[in-house]
Structures are given as structure tokens and as C-alpha cells.
PDB file of N, CA, C and O in Angstrom, chain B, residues numbered from 101:
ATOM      1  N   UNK B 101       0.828  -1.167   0.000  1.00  0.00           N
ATOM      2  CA  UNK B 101       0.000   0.000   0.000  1.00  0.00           C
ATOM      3  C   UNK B 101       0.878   1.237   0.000  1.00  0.00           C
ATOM      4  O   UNK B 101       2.010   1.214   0.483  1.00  0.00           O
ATOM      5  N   UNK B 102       0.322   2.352  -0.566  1.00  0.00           N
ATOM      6  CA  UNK B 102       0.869   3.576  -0.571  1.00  0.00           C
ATOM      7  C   UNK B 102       0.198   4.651  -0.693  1.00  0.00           C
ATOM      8  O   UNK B 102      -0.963   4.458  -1.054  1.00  0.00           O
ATOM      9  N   UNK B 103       0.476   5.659  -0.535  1.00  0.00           N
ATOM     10  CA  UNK B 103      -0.151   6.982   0.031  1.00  0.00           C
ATOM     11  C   UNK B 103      -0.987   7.048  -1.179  1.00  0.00           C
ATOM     12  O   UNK B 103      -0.868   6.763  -2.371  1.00  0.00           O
ATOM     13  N   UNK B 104      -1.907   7.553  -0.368  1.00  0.00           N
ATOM     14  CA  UNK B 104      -3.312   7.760  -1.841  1.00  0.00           C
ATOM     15  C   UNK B 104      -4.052   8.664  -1.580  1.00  0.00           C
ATOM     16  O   UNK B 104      -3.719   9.560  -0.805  1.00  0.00           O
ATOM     17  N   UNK B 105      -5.234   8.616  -2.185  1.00  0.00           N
ATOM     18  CA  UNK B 105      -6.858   9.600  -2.358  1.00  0.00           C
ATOM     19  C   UNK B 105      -8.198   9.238  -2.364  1.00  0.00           C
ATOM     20  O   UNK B 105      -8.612   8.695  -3.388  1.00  0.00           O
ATOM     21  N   UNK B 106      -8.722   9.363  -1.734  1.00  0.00           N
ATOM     22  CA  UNK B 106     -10.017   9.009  -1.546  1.00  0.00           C
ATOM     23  C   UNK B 106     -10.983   9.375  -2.928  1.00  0.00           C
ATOM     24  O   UNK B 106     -10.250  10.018  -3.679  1.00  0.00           O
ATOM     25  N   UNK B 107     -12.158   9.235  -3.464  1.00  0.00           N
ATOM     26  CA  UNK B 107     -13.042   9.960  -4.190  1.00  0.00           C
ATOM     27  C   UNK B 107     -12.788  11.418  -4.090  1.00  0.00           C
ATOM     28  O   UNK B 107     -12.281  12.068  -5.005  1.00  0.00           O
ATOM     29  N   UNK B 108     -13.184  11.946  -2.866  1.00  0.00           N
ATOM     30  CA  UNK B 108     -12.934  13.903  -2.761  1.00  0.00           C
ATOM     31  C   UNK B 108     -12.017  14.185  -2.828  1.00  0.00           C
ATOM     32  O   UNK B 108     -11.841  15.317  -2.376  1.00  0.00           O
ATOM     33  N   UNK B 109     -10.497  13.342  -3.502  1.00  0.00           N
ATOM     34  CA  UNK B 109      -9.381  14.146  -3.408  1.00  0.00           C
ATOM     35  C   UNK B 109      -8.892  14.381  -1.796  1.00  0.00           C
ATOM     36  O   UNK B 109      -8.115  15.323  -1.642  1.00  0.00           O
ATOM     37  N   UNK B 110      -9.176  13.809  -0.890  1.00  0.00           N
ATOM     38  CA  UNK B 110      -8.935  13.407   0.773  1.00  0.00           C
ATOM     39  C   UNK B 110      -7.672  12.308   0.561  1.00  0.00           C
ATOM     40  O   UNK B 110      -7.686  11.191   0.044  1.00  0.00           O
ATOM     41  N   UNK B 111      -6.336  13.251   1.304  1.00  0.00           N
ATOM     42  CA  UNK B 111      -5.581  12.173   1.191  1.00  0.00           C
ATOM     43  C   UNK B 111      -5.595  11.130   2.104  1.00  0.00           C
ATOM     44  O   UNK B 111      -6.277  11.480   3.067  1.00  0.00           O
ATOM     45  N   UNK B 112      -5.180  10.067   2.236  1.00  0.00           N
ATOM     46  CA  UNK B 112      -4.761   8.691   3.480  1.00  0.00           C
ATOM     47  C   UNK B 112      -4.574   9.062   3.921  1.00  0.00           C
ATOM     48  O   UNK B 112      -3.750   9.913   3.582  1.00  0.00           O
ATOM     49  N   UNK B 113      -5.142   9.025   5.754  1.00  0.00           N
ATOM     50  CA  UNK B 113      -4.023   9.273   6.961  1.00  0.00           C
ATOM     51  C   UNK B 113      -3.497   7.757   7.433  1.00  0.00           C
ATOM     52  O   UNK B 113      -2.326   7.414   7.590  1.00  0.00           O
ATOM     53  N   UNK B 114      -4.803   6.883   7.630  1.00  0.00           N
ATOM     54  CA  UNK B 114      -4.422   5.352   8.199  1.00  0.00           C
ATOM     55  C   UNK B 114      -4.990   4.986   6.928  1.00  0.00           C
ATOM     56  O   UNK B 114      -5.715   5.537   6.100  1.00  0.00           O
ATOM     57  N   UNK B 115      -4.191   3.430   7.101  1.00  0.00           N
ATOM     58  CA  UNK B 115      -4.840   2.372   7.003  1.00  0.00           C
ATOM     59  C   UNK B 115      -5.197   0.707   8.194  1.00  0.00           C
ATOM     60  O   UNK B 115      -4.256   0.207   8.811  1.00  0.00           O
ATOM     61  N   UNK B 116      -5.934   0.404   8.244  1.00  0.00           N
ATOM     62  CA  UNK B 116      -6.386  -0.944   8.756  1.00  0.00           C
ATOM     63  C   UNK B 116      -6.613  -2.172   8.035  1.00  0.00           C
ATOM     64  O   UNK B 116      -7.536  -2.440   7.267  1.00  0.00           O
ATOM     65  N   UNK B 117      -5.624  -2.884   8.401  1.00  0.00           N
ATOM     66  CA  UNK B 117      -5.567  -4.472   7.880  1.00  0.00           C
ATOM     67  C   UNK B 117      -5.716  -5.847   9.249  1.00  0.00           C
ATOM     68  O   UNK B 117      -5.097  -6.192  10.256  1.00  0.00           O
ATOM     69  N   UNK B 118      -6.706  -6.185   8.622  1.00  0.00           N
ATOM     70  CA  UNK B 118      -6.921  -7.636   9.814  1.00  0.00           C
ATOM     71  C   UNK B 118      -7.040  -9.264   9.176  1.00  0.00           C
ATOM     72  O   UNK B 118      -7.320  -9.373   7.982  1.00  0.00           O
ATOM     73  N   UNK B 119      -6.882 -10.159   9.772  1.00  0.00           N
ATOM     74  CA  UNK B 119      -6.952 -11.412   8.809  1.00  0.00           C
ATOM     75  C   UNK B 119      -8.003 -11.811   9.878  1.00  0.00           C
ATOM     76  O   UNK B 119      -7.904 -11.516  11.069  1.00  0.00           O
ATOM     77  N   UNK B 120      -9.184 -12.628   9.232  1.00  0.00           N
ATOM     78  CA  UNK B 120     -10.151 -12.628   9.101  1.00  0.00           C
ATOM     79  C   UNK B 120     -10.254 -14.444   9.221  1.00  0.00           C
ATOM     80  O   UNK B 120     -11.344 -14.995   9.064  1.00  0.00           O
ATOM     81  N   UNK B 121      -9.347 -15.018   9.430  1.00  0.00           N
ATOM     82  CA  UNK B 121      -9.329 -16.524   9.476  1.00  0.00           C
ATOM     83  C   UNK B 121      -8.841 -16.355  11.033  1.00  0.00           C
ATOM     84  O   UNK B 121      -8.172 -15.491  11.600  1.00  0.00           O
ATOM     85  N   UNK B 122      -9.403 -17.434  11.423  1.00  0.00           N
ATOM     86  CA  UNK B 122      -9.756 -17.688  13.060  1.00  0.00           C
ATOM     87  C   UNK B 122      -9.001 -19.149  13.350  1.00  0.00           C
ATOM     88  O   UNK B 122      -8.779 -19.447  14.523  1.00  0.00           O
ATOM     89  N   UNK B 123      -8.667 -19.928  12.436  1.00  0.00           N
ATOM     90  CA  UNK B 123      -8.204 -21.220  12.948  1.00  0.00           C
ATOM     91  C   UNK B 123      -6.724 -21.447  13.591  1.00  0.00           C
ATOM     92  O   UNK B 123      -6.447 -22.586  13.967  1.00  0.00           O
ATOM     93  N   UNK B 124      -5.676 -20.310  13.744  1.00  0.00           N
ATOM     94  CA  UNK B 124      -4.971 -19.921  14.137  1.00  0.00           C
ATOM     95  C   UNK B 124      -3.570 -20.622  13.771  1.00  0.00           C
ATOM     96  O   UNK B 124      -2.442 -20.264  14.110  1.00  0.00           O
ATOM     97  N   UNK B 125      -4.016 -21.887  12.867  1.00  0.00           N
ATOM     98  CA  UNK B 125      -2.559 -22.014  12.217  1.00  0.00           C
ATOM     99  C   UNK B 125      -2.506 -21.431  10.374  1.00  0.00           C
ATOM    100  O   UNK B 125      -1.843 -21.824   9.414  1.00  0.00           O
ATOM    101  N   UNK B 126      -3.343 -20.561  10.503  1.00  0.00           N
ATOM    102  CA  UNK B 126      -2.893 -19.482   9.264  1.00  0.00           C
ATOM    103  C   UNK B 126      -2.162 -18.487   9.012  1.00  0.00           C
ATOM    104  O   UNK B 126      -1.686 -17.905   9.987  1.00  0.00           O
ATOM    105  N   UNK B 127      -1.970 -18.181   8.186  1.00  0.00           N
ATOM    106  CA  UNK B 127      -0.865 -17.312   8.042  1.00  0.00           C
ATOM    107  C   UNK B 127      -1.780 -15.539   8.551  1.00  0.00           C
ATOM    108  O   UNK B 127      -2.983 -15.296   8.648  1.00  0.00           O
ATOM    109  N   UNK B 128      -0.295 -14.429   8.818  1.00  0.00           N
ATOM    110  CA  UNK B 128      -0.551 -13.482  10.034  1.00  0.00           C
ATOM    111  C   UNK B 128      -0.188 -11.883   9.391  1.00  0.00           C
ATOM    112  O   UNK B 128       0.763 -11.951   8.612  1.00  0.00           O
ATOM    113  N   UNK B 129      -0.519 -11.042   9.488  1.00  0.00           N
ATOM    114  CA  UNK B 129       0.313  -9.993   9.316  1.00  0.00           C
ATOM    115  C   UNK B 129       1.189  -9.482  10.092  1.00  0.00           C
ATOM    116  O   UNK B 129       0.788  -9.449  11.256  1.00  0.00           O
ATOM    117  N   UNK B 130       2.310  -9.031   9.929  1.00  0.00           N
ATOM    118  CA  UNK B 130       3.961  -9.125  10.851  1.00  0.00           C
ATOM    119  C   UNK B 130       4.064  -7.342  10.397  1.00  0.00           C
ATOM    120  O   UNK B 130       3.983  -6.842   9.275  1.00  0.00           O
ATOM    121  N   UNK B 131       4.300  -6.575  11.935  1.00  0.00           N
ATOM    122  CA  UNK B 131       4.352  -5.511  11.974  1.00  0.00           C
ATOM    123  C   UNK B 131       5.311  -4.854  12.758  1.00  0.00           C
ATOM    124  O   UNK B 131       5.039  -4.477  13.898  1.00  0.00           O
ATOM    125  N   UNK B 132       6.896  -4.611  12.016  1.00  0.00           N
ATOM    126  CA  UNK B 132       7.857  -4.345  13.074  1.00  0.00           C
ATOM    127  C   UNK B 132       8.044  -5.406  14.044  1.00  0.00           C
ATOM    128  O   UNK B 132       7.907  -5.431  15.267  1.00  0.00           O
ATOM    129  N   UNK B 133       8.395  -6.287  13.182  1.00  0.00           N
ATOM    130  CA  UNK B 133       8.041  -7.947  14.190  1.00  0.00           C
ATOM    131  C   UNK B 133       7.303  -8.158  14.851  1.00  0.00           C
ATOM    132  O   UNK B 133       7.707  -8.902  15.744  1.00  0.00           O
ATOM    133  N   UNK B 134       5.955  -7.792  14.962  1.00  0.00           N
ATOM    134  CA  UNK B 134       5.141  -8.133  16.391  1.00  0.00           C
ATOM    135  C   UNK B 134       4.038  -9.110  15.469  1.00  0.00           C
ATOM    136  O   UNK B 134       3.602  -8.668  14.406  1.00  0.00           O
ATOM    137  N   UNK B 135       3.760 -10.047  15.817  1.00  0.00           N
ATOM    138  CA  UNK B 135       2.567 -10.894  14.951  1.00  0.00           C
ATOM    139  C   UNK B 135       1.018  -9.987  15.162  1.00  0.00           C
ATOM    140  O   UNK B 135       0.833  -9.118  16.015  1.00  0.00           O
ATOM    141  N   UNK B 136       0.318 -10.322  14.449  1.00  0.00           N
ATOM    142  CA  UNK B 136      -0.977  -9.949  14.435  1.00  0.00           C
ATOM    143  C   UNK B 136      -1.940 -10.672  14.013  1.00  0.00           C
ATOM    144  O   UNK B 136      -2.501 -10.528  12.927  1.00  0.00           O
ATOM    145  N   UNK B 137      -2.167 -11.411  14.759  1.00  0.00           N
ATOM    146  CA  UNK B 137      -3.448 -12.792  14.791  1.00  0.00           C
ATOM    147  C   UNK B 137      -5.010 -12.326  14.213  1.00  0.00           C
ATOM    148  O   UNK B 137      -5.568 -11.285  14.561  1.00  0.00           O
ATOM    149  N   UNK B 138      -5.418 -13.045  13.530  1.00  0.00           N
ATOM    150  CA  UNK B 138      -6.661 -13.022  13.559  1.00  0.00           C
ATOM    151  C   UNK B 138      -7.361 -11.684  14.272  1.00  0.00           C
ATOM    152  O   UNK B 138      -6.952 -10.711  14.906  1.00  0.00           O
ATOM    153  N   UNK B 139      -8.579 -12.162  13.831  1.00  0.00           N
ATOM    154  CA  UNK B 139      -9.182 -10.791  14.767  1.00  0.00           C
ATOM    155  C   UNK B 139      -8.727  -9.455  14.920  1.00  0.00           C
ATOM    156  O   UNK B 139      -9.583  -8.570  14.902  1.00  0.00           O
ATOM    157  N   UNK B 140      -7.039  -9.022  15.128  1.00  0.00           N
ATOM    158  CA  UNK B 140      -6.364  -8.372  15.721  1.00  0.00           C
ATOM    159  C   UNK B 140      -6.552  -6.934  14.138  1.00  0.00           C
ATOM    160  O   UNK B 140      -6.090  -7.209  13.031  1.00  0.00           O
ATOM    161  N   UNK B 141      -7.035  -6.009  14.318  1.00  0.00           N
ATOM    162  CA  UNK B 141      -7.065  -5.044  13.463  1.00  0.00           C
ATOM    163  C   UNK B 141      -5.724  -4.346  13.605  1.00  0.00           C
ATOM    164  O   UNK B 141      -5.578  -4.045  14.790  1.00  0.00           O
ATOM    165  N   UNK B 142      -4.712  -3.979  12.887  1.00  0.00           N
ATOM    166  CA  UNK B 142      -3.673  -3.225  12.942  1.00  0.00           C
ATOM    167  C   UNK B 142      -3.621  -2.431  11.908  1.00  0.00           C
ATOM    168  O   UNK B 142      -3.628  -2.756  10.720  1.00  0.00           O
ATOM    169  N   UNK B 143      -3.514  -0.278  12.851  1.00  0.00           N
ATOM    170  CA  UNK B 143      -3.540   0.644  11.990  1.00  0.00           C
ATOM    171  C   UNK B 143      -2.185   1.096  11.886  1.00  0.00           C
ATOM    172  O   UNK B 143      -1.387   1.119  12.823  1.00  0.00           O
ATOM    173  N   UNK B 144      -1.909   1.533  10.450  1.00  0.00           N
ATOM    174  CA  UNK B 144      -0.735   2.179  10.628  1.00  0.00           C
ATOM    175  C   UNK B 144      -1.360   3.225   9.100  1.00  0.00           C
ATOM    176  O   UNK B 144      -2.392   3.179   8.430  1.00  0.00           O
ATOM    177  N   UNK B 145       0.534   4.546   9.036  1.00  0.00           N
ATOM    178  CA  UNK B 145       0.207   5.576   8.392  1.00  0.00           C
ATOM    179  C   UNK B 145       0.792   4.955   7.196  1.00  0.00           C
ATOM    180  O   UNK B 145       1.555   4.009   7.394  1.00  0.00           O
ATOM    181  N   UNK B 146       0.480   5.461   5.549  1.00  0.00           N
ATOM    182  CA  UNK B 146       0.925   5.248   4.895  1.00  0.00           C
ATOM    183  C   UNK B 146       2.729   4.944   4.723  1.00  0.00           C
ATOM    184  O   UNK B 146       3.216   3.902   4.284  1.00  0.00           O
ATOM    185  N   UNK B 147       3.612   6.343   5.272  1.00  0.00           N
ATOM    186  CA  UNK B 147       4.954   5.562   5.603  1.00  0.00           C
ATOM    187  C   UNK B 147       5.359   4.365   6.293  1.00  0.00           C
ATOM    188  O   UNK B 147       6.534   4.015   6.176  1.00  0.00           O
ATOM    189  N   UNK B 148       4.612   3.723   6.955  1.00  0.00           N
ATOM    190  CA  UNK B 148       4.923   2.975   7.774  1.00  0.00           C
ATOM    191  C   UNK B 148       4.102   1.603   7.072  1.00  0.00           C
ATOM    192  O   UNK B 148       3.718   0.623   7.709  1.00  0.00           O
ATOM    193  N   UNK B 149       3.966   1.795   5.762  1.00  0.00           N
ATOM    194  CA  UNK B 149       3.728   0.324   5.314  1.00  0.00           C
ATOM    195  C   UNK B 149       4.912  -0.147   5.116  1.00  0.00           C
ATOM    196  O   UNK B 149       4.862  -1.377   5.110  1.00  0.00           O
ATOM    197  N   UNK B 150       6.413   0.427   4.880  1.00  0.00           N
ATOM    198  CA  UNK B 150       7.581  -0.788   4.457  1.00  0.00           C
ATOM    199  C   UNK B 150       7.910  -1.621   5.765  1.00  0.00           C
ATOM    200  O   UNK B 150       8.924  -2.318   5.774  1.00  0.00           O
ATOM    201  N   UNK B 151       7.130  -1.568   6.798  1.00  0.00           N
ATOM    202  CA  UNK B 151       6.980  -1.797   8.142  1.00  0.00           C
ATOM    203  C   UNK B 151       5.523  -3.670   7.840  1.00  0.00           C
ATOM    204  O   UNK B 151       5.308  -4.606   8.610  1.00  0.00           O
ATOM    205  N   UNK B 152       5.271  -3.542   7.229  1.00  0.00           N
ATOM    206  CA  UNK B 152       4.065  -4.496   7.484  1.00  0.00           C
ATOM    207  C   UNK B 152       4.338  -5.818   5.978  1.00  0.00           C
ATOM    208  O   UNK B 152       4.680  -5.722   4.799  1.00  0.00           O
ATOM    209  N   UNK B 153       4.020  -6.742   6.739  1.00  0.00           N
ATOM    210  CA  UNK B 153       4.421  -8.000   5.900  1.00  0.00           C
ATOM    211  C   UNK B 153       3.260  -9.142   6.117  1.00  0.00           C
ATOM    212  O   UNK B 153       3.088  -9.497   7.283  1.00  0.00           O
ATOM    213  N   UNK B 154       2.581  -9.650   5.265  1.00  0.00           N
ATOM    214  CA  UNK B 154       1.901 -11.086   5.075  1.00  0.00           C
ATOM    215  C   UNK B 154       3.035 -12.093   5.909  1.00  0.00           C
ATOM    216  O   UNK B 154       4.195 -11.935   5.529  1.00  0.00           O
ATOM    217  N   UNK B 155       2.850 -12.977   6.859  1.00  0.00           N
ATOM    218  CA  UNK B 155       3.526 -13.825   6.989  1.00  0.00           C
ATOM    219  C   UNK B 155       2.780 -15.231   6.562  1.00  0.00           C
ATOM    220  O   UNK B 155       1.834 -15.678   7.211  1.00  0.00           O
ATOM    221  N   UNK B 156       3.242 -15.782   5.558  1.00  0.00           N
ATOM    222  CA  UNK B 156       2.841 -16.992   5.100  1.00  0.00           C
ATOM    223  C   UNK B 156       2.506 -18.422   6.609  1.00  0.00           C
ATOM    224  O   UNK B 156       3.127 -18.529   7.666  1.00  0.00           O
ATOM    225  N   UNK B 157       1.230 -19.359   6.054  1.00  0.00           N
ATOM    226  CA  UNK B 157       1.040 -20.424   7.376  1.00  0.00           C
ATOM    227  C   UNK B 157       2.456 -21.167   7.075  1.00  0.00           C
ATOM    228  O   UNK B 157       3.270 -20.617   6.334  1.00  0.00           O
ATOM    229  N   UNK B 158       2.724 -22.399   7.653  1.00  0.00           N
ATOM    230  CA  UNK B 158       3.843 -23.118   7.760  1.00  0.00           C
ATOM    231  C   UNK B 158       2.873 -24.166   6.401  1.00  0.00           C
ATOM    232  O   UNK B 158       3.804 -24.660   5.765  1.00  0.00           O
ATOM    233  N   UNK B 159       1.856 -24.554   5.896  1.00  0.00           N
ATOM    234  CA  UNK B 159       1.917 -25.241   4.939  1.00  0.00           C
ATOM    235  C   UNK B 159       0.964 -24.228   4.062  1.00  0.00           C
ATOM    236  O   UNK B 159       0.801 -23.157   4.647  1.00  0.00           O
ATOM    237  N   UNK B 160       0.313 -24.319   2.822  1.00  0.00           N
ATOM    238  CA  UNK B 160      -0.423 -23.989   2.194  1.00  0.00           C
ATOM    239  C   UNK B 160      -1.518 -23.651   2.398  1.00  0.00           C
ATOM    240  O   UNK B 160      -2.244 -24.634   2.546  1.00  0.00           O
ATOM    241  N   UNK B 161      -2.124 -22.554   2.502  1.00  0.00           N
ATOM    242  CA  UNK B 161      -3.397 -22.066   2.745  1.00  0.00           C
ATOM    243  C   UNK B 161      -4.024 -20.772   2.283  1.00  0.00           C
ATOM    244  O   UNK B 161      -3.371 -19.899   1.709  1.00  0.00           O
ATOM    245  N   UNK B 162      -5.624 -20.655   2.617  1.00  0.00           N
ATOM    246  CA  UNK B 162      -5.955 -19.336   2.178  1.00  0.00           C
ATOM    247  C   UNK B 162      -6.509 -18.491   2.989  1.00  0.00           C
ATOM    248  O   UNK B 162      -7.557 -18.779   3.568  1.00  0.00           O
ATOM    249  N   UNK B 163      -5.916 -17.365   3.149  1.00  0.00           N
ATOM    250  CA  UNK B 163      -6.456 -16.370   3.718  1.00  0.00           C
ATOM    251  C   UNK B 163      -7.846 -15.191   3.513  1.00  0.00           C
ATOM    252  O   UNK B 163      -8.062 -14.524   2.501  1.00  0.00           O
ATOM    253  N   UNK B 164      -8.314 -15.193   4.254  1.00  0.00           N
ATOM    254  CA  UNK B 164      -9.555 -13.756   4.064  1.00  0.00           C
ATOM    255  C   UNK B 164      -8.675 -12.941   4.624  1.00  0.00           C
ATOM    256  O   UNK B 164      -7.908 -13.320   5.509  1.00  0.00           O
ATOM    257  N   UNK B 165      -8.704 -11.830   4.192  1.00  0.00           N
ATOM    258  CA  UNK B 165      -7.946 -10.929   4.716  1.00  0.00           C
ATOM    259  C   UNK B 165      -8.592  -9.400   4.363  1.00  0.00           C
ATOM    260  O   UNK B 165      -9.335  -9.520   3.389  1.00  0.00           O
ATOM    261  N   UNK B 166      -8.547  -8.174   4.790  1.00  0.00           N
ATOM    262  CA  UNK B 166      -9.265  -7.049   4.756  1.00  0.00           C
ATOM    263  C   UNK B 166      -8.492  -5.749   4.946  1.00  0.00           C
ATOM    264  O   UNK B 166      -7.411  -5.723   5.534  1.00  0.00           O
ATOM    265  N   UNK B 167      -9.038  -4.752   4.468  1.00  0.00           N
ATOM    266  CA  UNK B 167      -8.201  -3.402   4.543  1.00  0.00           C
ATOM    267  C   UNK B 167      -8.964  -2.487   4.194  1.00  0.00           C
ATOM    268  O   UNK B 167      -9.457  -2.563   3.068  1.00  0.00           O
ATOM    269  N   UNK B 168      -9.286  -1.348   5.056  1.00  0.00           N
ATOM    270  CA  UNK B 168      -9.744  -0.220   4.957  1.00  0.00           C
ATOM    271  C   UNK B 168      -9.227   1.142   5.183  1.00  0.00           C
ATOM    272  O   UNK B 168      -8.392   1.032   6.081  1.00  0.00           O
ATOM    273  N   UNK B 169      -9.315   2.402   4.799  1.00  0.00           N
ATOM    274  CA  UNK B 169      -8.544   3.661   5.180  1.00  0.00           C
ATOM    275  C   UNK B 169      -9.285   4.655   5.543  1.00  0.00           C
ATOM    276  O   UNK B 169     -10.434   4.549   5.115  1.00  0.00           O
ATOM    277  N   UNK B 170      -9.051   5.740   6.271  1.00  0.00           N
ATOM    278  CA  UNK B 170      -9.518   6.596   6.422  1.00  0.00           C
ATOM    279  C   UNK B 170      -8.371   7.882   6.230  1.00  0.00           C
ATOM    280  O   UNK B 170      -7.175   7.973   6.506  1.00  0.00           O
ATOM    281  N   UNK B 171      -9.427   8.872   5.578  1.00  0.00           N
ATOM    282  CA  UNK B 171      -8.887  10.116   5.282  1.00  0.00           C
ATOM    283  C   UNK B 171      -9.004  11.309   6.001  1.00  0.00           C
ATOM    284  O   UNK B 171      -9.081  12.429   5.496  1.00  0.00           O
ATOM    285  N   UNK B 172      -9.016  10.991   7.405  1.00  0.00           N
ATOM    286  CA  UNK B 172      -9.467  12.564   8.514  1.00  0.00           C
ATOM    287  C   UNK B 172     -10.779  12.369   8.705  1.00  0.00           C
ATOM    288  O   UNK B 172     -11.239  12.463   9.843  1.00  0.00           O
ATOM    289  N   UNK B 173     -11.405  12.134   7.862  1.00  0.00           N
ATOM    290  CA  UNK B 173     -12.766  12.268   8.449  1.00  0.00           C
ATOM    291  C   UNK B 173     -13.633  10.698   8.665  1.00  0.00           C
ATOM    292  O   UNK B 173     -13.913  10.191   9.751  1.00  0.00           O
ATOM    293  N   UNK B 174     -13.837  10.332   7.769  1.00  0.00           N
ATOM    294  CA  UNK B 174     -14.148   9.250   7.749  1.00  0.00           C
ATOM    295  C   UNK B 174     -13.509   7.849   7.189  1.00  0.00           C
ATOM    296  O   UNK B 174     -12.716   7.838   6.247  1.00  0.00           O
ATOM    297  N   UNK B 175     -13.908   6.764   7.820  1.00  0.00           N
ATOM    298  CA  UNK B 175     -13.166   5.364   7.264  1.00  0.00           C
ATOM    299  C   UNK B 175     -14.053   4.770   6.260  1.00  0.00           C
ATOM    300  O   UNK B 175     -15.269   4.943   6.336  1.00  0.00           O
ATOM    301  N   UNK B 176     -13.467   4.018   5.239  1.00  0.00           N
ATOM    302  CA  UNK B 176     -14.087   3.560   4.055  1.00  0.00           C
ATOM    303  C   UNK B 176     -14.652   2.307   5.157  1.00  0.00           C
ATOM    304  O   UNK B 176     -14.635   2.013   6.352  1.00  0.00           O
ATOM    305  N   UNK B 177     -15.295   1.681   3.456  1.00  0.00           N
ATOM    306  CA  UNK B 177     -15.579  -0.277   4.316  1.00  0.00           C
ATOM    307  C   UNK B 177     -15.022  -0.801   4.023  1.00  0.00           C
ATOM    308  O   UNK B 177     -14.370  -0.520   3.018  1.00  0.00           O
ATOM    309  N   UNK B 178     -14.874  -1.904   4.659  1.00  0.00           N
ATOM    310  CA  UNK B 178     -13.689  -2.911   4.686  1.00  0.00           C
ATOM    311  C   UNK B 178     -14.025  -3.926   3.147  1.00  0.00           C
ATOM    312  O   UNK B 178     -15.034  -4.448   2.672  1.00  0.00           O
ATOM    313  N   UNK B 179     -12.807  -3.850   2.811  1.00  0.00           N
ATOM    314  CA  UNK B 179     -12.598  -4.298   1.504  1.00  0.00           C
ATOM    315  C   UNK B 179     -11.954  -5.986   1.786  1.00  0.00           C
ATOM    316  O   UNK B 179     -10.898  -6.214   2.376  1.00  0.00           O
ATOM    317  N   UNK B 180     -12.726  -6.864   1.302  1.00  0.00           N
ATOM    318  CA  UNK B 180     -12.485  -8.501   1.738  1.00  0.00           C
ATOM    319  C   UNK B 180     -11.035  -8.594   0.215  1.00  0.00           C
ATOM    320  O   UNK B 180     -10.907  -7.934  -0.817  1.00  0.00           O
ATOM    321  N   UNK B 181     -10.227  -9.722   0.811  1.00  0.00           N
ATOM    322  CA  UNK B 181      -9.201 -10.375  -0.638  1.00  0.00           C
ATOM    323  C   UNK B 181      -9.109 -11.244   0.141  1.00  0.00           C
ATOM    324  O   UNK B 181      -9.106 -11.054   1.358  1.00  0.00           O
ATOM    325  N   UNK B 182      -9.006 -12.487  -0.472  1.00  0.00           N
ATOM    326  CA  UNK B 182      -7.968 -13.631  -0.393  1.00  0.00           C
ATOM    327  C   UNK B 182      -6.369 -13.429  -1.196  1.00  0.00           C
ATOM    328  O   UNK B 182      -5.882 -12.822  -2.150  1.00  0.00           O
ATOM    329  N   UNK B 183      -5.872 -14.574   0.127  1.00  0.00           N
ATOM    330  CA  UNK B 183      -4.424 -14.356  -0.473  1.00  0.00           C
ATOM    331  C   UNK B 183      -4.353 -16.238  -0.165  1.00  0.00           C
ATOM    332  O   UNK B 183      -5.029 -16.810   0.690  1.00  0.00           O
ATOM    333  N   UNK B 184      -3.245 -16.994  -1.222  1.00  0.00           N
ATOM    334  CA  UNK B 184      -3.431 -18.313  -1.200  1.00  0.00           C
ATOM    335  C   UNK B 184      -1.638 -18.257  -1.149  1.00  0.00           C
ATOM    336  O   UNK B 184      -0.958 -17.760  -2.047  1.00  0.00           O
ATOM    337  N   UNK B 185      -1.174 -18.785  -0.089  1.00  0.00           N
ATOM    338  CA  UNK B 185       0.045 -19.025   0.204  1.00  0.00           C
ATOM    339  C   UNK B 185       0.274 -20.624   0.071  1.00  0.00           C
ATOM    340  O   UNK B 185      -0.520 -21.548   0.247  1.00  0.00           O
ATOM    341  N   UNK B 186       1.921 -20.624  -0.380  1.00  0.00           N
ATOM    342  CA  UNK B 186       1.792 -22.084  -0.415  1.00  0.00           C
ATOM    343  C   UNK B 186       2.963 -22.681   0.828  1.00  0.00           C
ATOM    344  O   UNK B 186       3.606 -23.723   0.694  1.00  0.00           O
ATOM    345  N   UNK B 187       3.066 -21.539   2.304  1.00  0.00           N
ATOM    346  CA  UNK B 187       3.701 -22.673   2.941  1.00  0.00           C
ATOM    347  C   UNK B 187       5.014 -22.291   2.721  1.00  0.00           C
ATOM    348  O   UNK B 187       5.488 -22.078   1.605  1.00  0.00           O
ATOM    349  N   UNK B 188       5.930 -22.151   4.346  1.00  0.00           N
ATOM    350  CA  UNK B 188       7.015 -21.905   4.291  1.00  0.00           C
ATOM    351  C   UNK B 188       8.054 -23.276   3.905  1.00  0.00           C
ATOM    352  O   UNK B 188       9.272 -23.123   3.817  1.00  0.00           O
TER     353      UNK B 188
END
């Protein structure tokens, strides 16, 4: 991700990314090394995405995964993707 614009020309302040799979041997988003499980919503500012990493499960799997931003005023809706890893 990188610094952007909303519809009104509103630039990014955050963004929010969460993984959305609950079975807990799936793969995680890794933030300045700290894991981020399931459930766990983690915001950060556009600079601080070379900071955030997909960490792949230990075998093959697929993720739900989500991301939304807000521009000062308001936050978009959460936008669903899969991501299909094949396993460290």
C-alpha cells in the first residue's frame, strides 16, 4: 500500500488491515516484528507500510484478509481479498 486519495481528493491518513481466518494455524500480518493474529485489526500511516508484511502459514493455505482507510474524516468499508500461500 501507498499513500493515496479518496473519491474527494482526501488524502490517506491510516490504514487498517486484519486477517479474518480464526483457525490460528494461518498465516498473520507481521508488523515491526510483532505478529498480528486473527481478529487483531492493525492501523498504521501510509509511511509505515515498508513496516508491514503477510507472513505466510507453515503449509499452504488461504487467507480472508481485509483493509480499509480513512482520510481525517471518515473510514471507508472494509474491503475482503484472499491471499493463497503455499507454505514456508
Amino acid at each position: 500500500m501507498v499513500a493515496g486519495w479518496d473519491a474527494d481528493g482526501d488524502a490517506i491518513v491510516f490504514y487498517e488491515v486484519w486477517d479474518g481466518n480464526g483457525d490460528g494455524g494461518s498465516g498473520y500480518w507481521n508488523y515491526r516484528d510483532q505478529p498480528y493474529g486473527a481478529g487483531q485489526a492493525l492501523r498504521f500511516t501510509p509511511e509505515q507500510t515498508r513496516y508491514l508484511y503477510f507472513h505466510a502459514a507453515q503449509y499452504s493455505t488461504r487467507d480472508q484478509l481485509f483493509v480499509r482507510a480513512f482520510d481525517g474524516k471518515d473510514w471507508s468499508g472494509w474491503v475482503e481479498f484472499s491471499l493463497t500461500t503455499k507454505g514456508q
